[in-house]
N, C-alpha and C positions, 0 to 999 in steps of 0.2 A: 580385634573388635573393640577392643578397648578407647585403643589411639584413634580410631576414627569416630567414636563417640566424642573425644575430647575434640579435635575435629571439628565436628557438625556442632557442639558448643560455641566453639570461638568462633568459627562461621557466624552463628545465628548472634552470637553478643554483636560482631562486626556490623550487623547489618541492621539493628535497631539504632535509627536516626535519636530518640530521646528515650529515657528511662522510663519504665513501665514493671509492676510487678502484678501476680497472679496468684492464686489458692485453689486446690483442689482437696478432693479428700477421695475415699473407698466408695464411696455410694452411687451408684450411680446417677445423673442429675442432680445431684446435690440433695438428695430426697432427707437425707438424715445430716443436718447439723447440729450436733448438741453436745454437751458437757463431756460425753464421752467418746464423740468423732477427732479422730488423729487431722489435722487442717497441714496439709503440704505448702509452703510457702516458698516463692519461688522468685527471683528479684531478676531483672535484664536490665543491661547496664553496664557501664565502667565506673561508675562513681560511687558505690556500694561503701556503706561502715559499716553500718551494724541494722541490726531490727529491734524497734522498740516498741515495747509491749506493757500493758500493766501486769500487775503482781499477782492478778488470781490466774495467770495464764501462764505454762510455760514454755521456754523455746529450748529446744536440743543442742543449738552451737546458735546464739545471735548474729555470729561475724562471719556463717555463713550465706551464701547464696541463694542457695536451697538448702533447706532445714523444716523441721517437722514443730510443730505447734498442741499443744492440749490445753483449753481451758475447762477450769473446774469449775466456774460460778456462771450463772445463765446471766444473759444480759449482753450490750453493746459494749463492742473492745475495741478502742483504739487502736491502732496498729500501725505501723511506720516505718519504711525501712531506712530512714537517713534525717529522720528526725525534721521532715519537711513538710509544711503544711499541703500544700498542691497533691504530696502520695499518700496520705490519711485515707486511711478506711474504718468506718464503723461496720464491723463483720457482728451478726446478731447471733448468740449462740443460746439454744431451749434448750430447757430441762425435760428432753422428748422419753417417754417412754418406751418407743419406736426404736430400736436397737437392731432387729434381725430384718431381710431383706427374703422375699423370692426371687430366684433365678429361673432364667426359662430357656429353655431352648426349644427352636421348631426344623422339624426336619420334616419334607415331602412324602406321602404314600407312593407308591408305582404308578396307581392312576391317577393320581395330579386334583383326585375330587376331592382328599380332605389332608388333614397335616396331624404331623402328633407331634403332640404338645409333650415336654417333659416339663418336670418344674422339682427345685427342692431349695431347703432355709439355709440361707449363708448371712453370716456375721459378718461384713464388713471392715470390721478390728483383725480379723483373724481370717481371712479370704487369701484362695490361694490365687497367684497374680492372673492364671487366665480368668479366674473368677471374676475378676476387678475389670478385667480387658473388657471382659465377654466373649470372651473364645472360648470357653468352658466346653467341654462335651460331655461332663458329670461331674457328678460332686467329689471337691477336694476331702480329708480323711476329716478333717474337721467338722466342713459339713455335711457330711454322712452322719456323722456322730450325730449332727444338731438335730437333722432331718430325724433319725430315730428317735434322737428322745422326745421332744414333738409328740411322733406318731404312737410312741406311748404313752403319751397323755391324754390323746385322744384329736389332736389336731387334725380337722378334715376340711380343705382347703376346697373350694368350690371353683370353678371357672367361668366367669359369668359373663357372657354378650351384652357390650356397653352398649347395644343401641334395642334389641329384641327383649331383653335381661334372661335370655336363655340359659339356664344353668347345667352344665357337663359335669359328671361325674368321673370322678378322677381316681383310676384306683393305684393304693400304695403298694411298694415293692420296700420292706424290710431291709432285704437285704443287699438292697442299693444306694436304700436311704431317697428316695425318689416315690412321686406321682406320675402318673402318664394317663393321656386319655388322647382321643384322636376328634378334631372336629370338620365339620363338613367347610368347604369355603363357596362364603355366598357372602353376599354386600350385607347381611346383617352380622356377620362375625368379624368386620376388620376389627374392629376395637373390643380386646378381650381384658375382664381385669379379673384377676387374681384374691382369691378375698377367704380369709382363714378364720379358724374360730378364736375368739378371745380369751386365749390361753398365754400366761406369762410365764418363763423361764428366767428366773432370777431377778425378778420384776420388770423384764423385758420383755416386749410383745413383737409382732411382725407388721411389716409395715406393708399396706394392700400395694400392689404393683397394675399397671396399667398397660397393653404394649398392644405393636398393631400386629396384624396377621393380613401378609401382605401375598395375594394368589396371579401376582403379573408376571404370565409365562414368556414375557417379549425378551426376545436375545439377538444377537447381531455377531452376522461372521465376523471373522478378521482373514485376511489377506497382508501378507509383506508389501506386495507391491502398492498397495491404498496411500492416498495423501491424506494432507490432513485438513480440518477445516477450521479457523481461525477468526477472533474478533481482530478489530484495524488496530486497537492500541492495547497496550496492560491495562487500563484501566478499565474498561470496559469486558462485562461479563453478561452474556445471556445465557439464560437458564427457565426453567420450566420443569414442575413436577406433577403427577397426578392427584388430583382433589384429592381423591380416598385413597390412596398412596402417598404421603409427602416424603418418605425414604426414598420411593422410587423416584429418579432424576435426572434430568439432564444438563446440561454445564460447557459451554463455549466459553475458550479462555481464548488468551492470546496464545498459547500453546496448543493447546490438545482440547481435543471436544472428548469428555468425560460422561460416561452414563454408569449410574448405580443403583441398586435396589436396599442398599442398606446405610443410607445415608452419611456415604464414604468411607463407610469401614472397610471396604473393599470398593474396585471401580474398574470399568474397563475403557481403552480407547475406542472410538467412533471415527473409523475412516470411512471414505468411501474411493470411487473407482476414480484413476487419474482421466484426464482427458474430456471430460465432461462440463467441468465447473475449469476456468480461467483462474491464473493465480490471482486475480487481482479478485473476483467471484469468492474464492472460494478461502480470501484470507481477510474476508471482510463482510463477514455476518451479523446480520442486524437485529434479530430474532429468531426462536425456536420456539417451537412446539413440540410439546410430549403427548401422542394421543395413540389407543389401542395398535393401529398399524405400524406405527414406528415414528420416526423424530423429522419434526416437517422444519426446515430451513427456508429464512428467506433473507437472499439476498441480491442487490442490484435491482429488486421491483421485484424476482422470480421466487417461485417455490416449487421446492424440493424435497421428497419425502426419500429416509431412508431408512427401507425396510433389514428384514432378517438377510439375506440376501444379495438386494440389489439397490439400484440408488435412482428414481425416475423423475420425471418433472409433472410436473402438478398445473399442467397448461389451461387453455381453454375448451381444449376438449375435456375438462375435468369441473369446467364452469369456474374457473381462475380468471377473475382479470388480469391484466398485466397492467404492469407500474404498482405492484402493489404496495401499501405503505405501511401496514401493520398488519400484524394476528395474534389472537390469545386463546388462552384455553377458561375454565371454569375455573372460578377458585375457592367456593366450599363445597366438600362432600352432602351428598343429600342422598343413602343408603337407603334408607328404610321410603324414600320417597317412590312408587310408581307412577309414570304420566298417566291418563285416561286411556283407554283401548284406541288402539290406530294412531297416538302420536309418538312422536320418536324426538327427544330431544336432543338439538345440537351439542358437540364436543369441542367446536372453537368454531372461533370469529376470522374469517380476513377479510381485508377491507385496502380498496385503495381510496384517492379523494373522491373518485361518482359513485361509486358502487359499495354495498355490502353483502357479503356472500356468509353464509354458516355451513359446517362440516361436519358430517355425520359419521358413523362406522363403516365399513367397508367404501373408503374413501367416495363418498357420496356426497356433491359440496351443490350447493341451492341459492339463486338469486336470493338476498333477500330485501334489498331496496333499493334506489337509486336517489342519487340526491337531487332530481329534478321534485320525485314523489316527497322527498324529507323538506322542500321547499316548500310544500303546499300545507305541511304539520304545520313549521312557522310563519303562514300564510303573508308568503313573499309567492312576486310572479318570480319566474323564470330569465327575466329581462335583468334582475340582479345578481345572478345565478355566477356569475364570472368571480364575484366577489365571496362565493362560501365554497366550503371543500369540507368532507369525513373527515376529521383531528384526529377523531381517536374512539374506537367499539369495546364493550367492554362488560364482564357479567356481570349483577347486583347479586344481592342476599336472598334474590326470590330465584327456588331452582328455576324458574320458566323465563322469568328474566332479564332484558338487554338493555344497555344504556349505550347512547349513541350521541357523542359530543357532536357538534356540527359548527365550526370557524369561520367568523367572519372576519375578511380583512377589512380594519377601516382606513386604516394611513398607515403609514410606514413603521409607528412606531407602537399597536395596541391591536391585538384583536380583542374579538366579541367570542365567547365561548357560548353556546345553548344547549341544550337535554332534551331528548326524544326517550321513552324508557317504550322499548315492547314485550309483549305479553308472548311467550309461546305456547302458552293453553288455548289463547283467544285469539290467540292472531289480530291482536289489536295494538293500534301507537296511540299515546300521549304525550301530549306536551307538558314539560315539567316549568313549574316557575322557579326559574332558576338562571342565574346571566351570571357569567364573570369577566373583566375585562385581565389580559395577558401579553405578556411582551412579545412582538411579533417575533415567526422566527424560531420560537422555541418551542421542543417539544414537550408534550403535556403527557402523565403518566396517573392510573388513578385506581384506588381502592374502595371497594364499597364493604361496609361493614356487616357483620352478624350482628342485625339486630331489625326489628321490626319495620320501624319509619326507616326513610330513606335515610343513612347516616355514611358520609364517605368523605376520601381525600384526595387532594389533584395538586398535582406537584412539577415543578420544572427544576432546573439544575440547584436552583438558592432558596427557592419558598414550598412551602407548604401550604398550601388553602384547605380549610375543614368547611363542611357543612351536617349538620346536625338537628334535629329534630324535624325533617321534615320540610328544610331547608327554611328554619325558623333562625337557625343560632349560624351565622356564619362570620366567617375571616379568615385573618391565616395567623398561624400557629405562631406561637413564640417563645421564645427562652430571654428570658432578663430582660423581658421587655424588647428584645430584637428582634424582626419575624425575617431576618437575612439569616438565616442560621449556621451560613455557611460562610459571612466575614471574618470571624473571630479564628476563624480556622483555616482560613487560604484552600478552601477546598469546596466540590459540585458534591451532591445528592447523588446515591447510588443507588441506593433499594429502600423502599418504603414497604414494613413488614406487619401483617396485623392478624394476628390469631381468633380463634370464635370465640374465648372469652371479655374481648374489647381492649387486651392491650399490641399497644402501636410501638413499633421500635424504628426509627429513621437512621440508616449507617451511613456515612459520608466514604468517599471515596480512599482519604484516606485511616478509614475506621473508625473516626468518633463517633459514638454512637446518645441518640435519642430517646427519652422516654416520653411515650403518652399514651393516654388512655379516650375510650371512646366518652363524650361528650364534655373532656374536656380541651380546652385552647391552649393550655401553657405546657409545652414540652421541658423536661431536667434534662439537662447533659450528664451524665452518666461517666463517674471513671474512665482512667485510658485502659483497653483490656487486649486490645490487638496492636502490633507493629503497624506503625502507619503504611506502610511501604506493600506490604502483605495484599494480596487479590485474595478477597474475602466474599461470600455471600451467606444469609443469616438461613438457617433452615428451621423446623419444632419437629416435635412429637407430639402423639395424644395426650398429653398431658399437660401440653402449654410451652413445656423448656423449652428453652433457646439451643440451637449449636450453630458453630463458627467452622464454616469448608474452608479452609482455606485449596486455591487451586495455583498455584504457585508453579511455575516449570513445567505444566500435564502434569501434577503428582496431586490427588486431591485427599487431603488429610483432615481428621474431625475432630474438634475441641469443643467440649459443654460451656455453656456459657449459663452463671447462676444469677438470672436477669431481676428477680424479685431479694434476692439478697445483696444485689449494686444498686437497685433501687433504694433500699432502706440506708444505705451508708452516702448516698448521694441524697438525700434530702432528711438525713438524720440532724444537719443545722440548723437547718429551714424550719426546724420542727413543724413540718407537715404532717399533718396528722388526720385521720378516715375523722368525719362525724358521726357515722354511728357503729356501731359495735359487732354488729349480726345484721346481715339480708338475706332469708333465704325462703323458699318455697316448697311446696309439694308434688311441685310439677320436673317429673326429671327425664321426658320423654322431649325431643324436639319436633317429633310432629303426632300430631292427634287427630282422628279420624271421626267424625262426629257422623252418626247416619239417622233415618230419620226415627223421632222420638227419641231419640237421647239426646244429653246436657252433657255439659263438661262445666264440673266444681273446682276449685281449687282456693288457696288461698296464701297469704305472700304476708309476710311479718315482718317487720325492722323492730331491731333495738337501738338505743340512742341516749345520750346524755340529754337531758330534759329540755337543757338551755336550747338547744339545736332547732328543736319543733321539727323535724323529716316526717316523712308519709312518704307509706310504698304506692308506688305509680303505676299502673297498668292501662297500657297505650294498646287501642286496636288499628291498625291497617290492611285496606281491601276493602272487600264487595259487602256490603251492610245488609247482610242476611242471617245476621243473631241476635236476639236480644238479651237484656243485661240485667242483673240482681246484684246490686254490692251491698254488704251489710261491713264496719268496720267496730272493732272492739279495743278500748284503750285502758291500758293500766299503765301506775308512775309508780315505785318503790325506790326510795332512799336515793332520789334523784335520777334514776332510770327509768328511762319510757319504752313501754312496747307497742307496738300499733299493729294489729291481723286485723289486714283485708277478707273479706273471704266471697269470691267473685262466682256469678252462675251464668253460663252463655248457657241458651237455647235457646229453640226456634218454637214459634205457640201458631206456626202457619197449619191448618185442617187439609186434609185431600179429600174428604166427604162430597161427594156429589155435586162434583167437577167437569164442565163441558171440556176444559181447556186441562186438563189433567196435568200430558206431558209439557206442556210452554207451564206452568206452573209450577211444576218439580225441578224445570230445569232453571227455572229465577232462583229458585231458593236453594241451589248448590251452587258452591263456587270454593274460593280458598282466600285464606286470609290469615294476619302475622298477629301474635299480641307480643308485649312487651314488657319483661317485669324489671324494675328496674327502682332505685333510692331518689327519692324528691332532688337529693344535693350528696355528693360523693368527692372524693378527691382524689389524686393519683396513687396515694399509698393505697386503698383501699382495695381488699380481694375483691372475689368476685362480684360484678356489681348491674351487670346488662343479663339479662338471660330473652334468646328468642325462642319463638313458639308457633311453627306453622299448625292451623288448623284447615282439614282440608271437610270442607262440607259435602256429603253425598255417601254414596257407596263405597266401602274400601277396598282398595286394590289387595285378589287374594283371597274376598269372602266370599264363600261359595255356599249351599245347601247339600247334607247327605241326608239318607235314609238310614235310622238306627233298625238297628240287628243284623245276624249274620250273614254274610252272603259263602258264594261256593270258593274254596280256592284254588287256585292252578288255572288253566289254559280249558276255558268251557268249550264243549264240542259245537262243531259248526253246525248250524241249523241249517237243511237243504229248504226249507220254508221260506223263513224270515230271515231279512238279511240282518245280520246281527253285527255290529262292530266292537269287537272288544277292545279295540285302543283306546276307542271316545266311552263308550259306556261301562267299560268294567266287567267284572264278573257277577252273574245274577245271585237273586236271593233267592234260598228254597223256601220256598211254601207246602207245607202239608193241603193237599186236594180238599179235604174234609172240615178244614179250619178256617177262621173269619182272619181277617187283620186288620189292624190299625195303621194305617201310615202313620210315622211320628218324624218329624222332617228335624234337624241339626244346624245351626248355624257354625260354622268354623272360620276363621281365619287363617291361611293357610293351613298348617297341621293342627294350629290351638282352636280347640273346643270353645264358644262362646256361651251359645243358651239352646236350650229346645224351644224351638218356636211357637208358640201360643196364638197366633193368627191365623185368620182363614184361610184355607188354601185348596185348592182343585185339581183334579185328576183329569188325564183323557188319556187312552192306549192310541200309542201314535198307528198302528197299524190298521189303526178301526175297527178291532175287539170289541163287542157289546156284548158278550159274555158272561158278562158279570154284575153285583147288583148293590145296595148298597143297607146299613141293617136301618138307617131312623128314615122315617119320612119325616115331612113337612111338620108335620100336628107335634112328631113325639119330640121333635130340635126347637120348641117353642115360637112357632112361625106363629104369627096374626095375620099375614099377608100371604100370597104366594110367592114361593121364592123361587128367585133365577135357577134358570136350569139349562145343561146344554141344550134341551131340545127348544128351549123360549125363547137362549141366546142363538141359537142358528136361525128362526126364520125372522127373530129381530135384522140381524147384520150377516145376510147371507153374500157368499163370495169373498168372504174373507179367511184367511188363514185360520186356524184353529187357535194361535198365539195371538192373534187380533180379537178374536169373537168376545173373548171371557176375559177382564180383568181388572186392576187396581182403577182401572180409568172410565170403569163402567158398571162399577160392583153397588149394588144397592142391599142393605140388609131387608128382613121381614118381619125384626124385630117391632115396628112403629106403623100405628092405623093410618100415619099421612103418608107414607110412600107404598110406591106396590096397590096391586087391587087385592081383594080378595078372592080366592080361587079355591081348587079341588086341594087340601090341604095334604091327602093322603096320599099322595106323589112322593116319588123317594127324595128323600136332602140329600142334593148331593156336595155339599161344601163337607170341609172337615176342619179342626183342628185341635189342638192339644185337649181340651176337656169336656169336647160334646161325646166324644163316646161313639162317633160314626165309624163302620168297618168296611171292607170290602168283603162282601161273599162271592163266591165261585158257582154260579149257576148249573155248570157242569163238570163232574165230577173223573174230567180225563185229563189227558196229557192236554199241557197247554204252555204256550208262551206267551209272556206279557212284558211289553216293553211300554211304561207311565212315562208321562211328562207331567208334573208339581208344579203347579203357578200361584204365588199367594197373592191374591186379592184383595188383602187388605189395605186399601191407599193411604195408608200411614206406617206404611213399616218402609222396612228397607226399598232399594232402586234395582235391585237385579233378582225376579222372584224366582227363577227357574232353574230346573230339577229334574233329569231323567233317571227313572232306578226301575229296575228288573227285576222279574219273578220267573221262576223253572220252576216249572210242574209238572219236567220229563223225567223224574229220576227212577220210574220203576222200569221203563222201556231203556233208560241207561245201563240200570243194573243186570236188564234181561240180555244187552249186547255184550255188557265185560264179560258174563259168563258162559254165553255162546264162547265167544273168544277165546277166553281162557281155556273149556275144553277141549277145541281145536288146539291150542299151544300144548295140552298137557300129553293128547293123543303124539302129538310132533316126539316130543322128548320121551314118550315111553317107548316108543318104536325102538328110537335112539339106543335105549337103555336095556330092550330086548336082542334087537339085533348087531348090533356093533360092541364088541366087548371092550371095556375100558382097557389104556395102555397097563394099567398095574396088571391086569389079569392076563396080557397076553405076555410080557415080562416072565409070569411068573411059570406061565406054561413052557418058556422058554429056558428058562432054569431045570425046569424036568429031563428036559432033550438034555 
């Protein structure tokens, strides 16, 4: 084992064309560097002397290769391994108080509906090596130790859903030195973080951990006799992951086609069946897609999906064009997002040059334009039509979403690029003001950003083009003033990569890698940190980090890449530097749900050196159905300035006594981005964009209950009424003799919101008039007569019972100008939270009563209704279980008289 490590050493030195060196440590991600982190340093190369270092830092052997490093003093350290300006790094080392780490492991229930979570505190410094790996199956003796003592101090570690903030209780086990708790999997638990109490152990604290929970059951046979499916050269790599999975992936080399769910820590090959796909088909793939049914390939114009299974083609009986020239899938997660009732949003795009088609679940795929119809958006005839072709489809930052580049040839040497963006909630197109001109010939590849306005990139094999605010700030990107980016280096653009926090990483083919960030134009070149020769693609975690697959031979192997710590050592000469100090906000949800009568407050603060002048900026985009409060507050101390915004959306639109109700309600919902974001920023700078879907209307999930008890178990079938217990539940008991109060509940799926204080109305859908109600008109402080089922029926008769009475026709009796005045002593039949109205029971039997709740007040919420149930059989139930039960008791005494138990005929037998 040995000799083949040394081996695969001199291999890998063999094979690096120029010198390159790297640093790692115990942490994972690089989450802990500081004064007391061990920094592994590692040199590739044949020209190696020594490592040079300043003197608050030590090295274990300088004149080795690899050798281990500790600095004692915080601050930027030179570091050098041959005394050469070109391998200089400025590595930043904190005096972090951050020292202990969580570990987690997740393992599957039986029924695949939730996962258990373990988790316990491991030191870094002192971790045993599966610990460092992540192979871990428990805690090494050390961190058992650690985990205990912790947990007698009282350390109780929460588990909290980074997108719902659901908190799990996690209980400890002593004597494992571990937590465990088990949670359900659903789109608002991928992103779980870990977060403990602020308790220090030798003035060391733990540092919060962030990881995804990842519930993709797709798997793929294998077969010996399967081929394999191949890109045409090494350089080229197709690949594709799932938005809300980015571990889970797929991966086309020139070797092997690679699928993994742990973002290479393990991998499996992807064959499929020989004889199907041609060698030249199937060793020459141009793109891939990752969606629920399996991994869709397309190449030669064709597409092919290959499931668990089997391997089929994806024709025009599937509504496939042929000749097709691209496909893509989605590329931000949007979990906590649901479409409106009855839509169903697309999972990728394919497209050839006339057509655009979108792909749904259960491989469900839908015209969705042609480029005669995208001719009439750029209001050209048809007659020109020979001259434009689909470029390129592709998703934006709005989940509903699509941008549709559309190419014009004008001469041999330039096209015309334009923007159609459609809407998948409206089913609407727009034209974007937007043009670019592009070298004919080439293909066009593009990213839209997380962030409000339209902000994205479009790139061919050497440039880079940005557009930004809205398509205010454009050009193309540059380094040193060059926007060729790819001269200096004899090499094409490979992958343009860009995470939700707005930074942007560009890898060249042969591995030099890009930094930039959203809204700004000047990209750094970035230390060498990969073998140029190496077939690499960049992947992240929820957290931001970078890692590096390399996919080399079909073997695909994972390296962390510490992309904000090469950031600081690559423009630490520049002294580049942030302008302000702090940006942050109170808004830590990304989508808000506003319904009617509520606001949404919030408020956005920068700090800054005074010279600078910044102000936080908050951009709205979409449907202009809110309006706005800014109020800003400014202090200066000792040269520092702070500035809080503090911003109010809400809507001051009435529904009061409205012909046109519903065309009314339905203006004034819709969905829209804000934008919080620094006046002026720069590329050192953390976080610095934050978006913010706000969806106007009813939230997906909010429903109405009836507070108090109902019955539980499996209620008896009523030979009467047809009763459904799957839609309506199990009923509530009422005492015969007693009044009630309806008191109606607002929830959010399981979360409790408010008791509702609006008006709201009853009717027994079976037509029950059995019943009465305790205030009249006079005692509810009527002036007028007030609406009543029997007014509302021969007002608008032949209508539904849900048409007759409601928000859209509701008139109070509160005021001498509306209503006449009438017999007052008529019962009120409206209810709500604090007039005190009951239901009484006219007659005093068995009875079933199945309500519908419709709140009528035309200013509250969009979805008023409410069925809940009343049993008022329970003494004819009680008088059937005890029928019953004496006939069962009669069965078993018989039993008990006439057949003697086996002990007793035993024993009679013992006598003989």
């Amino acid at each position: 084992m040995f000799w083949e490590k040394v081996l695969a050493s001199g291999v890998l030195l063999l094979c690096y064309s120029s010198a390159l060196w790297r640093y790692t440590t115990n942490a994972r991600n690089y989450a802990i560097f500081s004064t007391r982190t061990t920094i592994y340093l590692e040199y590739f190369g044949d020209d190696f002397k020594e490592w040079r270092y300043p003197e608050t830092c030590s090295v274990r052997n300088k004149s080795a290769r690899v050798t281990e490093m500790l600095c004692r003093s915080p601050g930027a350290h030179l570091i050098s391994p041959n005394n050469k300006e070109e391998e200089e790094r400025y590595l930043f080392v904190d005096r972090s108080t951050k020292c202990f780490m969580w570990y987690f492991t997740l393992s599957e229930m039986k029924h695949r509906l939730s996962k258990i979570i373990q988790i316990w505190i491991y030191d870094p410094e002192n971790a045993s090596p599966e610990e460092i790996d992540g192979t871990a199956l428990k805690p090494s003796f050390a961190s058992r130790a650690l985990s205990v003592q912790f947990l007698h101090m009282g350390q109780e570690p929460n588990l909290v859903s980074g997108i719902s903030y659901v908190s799990y209780h996690l209980d400890a086990s002593e004597e494992e030195g571990i937590w465990e708790t088990h949670i359900p999997l659903k789109k608002s638990n991928i992103f779980m973080l870990i977060k403990g109490n602020s308790i220090a152990f030798q003035d060391c604290f733990i540092a919060n951990s962030m990881f995804l929970v990842d519930y993709i059951f797709l798997t793929f046979s294998q077969n010996p006799h399967y081929v394999t499916m191949t890109t045409q050269s090494e350089e080229a790599i197709c690949f594709d992951w799932f938005p809300c999975f980015p571990a889970t992936l797929v991966a086309v080399s020139h070797w092997e086609t690679l699928f993994t769910k742990d973002s290479f820590n393990t991998s499996e090959r992807i064959r499929i069946p020989p004889n199907i796909l041609t060698d030249e088909e199937r060793k020459n793939i141009q793109a891939v897609c990752l969606i629920e049914e399996g991994i869709v390939i397309l190449t030669a114009g064709l597409v092919y999906l290959r499931r668990e299974k089997d391997f089929i083609k994806l024709d025009k009986k599937y509504g496939i064009p042929s000749n097709v020239t691209g496909m893509k899938t989605r590329t931000y997660c949007w979990p906590s997002y649901t479409p409106r009732e009855g839509l169903e949003l697309s999972q990728m795009v394919v497209w050839s040059a006339n057509e655009v088609v979108l792909g749904y679940s259960k491989n469900k795929f839908q015209l969705l334009t042609t480029l005669p119809e995208l001719m009439g958006f750029l209001n050209r005839d048809e007659t020109s039509m020979d001259s434009f072709s689909i470029h390129l489809v592709t998703y934006t930052s709005d989940p509903t979403g699509i941008a549709v580049m559309i190419a014009q040839n004008e001469n041999s040497l330039l096209d015309n690029l334009y923007l159609v963006f459609y809407d998948e909630n409206k089913y609407l197109w727009s034209l974007q003001d937007f043009s670019i001109q592009f070298t004919h010939g080439k293909n066009l590849d593009a990213l839209f950003m997380y962030s409000a306005l339209p902000n994205f990139v479009i790139w061919d094999d050497s440039r880079v083009y940005y557009s930004y605010g809205n398509y205010t700030k454009n050009g193309y990107m540059r380094v040193n003033e060059e926007e060729q980016l790819t001269m200096q280096h004899n090499s094409t653009i490979n992958q343009v990569f860009i995470d939700y926090y707005g930074n942007g990483v560009i890898k060249l083919r042969n591995n030099q890698l890009f930094y930039f960030k959203v809204e700004i134009s000047e990209a750094i070149e970035l230390h060498p940190w990969i073998n140029k020769s190496d077939n690499t693609l960049l992947l992240f975690n929820p957290n931001g980090q970078l890692f590096v697959a390399n996919v080399d031979f079909g073997i695909g192997q994972r390296s962390e890449y510490p992309l904000m710590l090469e950031l600081f050592s690559s423009t630490y000469k520049q002294q580049i530097s942030c302008p302000y100090l702090l940006f942050e906000s109170n808004v830590y949800e990304s989508n808000i749900y506003l319904d009617k009568g509520k606001e949404l407050t919030f408020w956005v603060q920068i700090v800054y050196p005074s010279q600078f002048g910044l102000k936080p900026v908050v951009e709205i985009c979409g449907e202009k159905i809110l309006k706005e409060k800014r109020y800003i507050n400014y202090e200066i101390t000792s040269g520092i300035s702070t500035k809080n915004m503090t911003v109010t959306y809400y809507q001051d639109a009435t529904y009061d006594s409205l012909s046109n109700y519903y065309e009314f309600q339905k203006e004034n919902m819709g969905h829209l981005m804000l934008q919080l974001r620094p006046s002026d920023f720069g590329n050192t700078c953390p976080l610095s964009n934050q978006a913010i879907h706000v969806f106007v209307g009813c939230v997906a999930g909010r429903h109405l209950e009836l507070k108090g008890q109902y019955l539980g178990g499996d209620s008896p079938k009523d030979k009467i009424v047809n009763y459904n217990v799957t839609q309506y539940g199990c009923p509530m008991k009422i005492p015969m003799m007693n009044k009630f109060q309806p008191v109606l509940l607002l929830y959010d799926g399981p979360n409790f919101v408010e008791e509702v204080k609006v008006n709201f109305i009853i009717w027994e859908i079976h037509g029950r008039k059995d019943f009465g109600y305790t205030l009249s008109m006079w005692d509810a402080g009527c002036v007028n007569e007030a609406q009543s089922w029997k007014s509302m029926k021969e007002e608008y008769k032949g209508l539904p019972m849900e048409e007759i009475w409601g928000p859209h026709n509701y008139r109070h009796c509160f005021s001498f100008s509306l209503g006449k005045s009438g017999d007052l002593s008529q019962p009120y039949e409206i209810f709500n939270l604090t007039n005190k109205n009951e239901i009484v029971w006219k007659n005093h039997h068995i009875g079933f009563y199945v309500f519908r709740a419709q709140i009528i007040d035309p200013n509250y919420r969009t979805d008023p209704f409410l069925v809940f149930i009343f049993l008022m059989a329970m003494l004819f139930v009680i008088c059937m279980c005890l029928v019953l039960s004496y006939f069962r008791y009669l069965e078993i005494f018989k039993k008990v008289i006439y057949e003697p138990s086996l002990e007793s005929k035993r024993k009679k037998k013992r006598k003989y």
